[in-house]
C-alpha positions as CSV (number, residue, x, y, z in Angstrom):
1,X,20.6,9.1,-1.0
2,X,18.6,11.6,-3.3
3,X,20.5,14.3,-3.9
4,X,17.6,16.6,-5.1
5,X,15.5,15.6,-2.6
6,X,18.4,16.7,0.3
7,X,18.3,19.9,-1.5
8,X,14.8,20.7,-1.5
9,X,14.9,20.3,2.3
10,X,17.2,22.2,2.7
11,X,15.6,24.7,1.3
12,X,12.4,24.9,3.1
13,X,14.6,24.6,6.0
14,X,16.2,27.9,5.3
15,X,12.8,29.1,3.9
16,X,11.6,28.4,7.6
17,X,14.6,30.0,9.6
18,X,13.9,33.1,7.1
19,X,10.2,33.7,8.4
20,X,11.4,32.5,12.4
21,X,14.9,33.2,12.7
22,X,14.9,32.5,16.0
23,X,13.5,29.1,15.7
24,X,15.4,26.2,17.5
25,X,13.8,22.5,17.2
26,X,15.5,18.6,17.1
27,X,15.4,16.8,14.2
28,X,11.8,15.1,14.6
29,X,10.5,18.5,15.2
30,X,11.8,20.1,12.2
31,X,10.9,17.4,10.1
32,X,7.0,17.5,11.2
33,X,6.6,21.2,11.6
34,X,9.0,23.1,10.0
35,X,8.7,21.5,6.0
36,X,6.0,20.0,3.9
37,X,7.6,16.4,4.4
38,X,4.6,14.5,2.4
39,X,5.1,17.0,-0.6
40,X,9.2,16.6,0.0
41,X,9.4,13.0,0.6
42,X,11.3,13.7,3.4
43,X,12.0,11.5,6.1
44,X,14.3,11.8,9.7
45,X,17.0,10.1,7.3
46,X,17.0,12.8,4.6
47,X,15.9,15.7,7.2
48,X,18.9,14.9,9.0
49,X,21.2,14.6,5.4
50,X,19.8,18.3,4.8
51,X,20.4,19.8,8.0
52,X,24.1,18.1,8.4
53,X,24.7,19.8,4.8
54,X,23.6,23.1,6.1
55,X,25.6,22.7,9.1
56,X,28.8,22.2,6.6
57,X,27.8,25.4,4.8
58,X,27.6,27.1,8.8
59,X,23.7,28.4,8.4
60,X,22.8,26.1,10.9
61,X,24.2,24.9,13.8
62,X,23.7,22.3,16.6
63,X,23.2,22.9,20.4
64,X,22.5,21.0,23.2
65,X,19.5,22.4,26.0
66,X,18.5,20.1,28.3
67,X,19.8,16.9,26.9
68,X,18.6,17.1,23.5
69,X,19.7,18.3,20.5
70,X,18.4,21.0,18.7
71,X,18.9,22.9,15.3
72,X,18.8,26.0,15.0
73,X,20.2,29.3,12.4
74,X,23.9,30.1,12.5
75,X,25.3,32.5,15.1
76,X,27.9,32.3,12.3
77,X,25.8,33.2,9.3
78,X,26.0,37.4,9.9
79,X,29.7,36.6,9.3
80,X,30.2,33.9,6.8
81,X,30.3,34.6,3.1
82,X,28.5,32.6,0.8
83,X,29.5,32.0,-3.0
């Protein structure tokens, strides 16, 4: 695991739920349209590293719509206070 590389990511994750906040995808999705993955090195392995960190952190969270399972920006995040 590449610590760094989870990080960066992440990053462009958030980067991407800052410009469409209401953006929802599943992990293949966000990993081919929502961050630079040949610039990142990222991969469904290390997409999915990043967005399980977030997830921890509660600015994303996991839903389920018609059988899959999608990412998407924390309901949470208006309330949760980050350090």
């Amino acid at each position: 695991m590449n610590d760094r590389r989870t990080s960066l990511i992440a990053e462009a994750i958030l980067l991407h739920l800052e410009r469409y906040p209401g953006s929802a995808d599943t992990l293949e999705g966000i990993c081919l349209w929502w961050i630079d993955f040949s610039a990142l090195g990222a991969n469904l392995f290390s997409t999915r590293l990043a967005l399980e960190q977030l997830e921890q952190e509660h600015r994303v969270e996991r839903i389920m719509l018609g059988g899959r399972q999608l990412w998407r920006k924390s309901r949470e995040t208006s309330n949760y206070t980050h350090h």
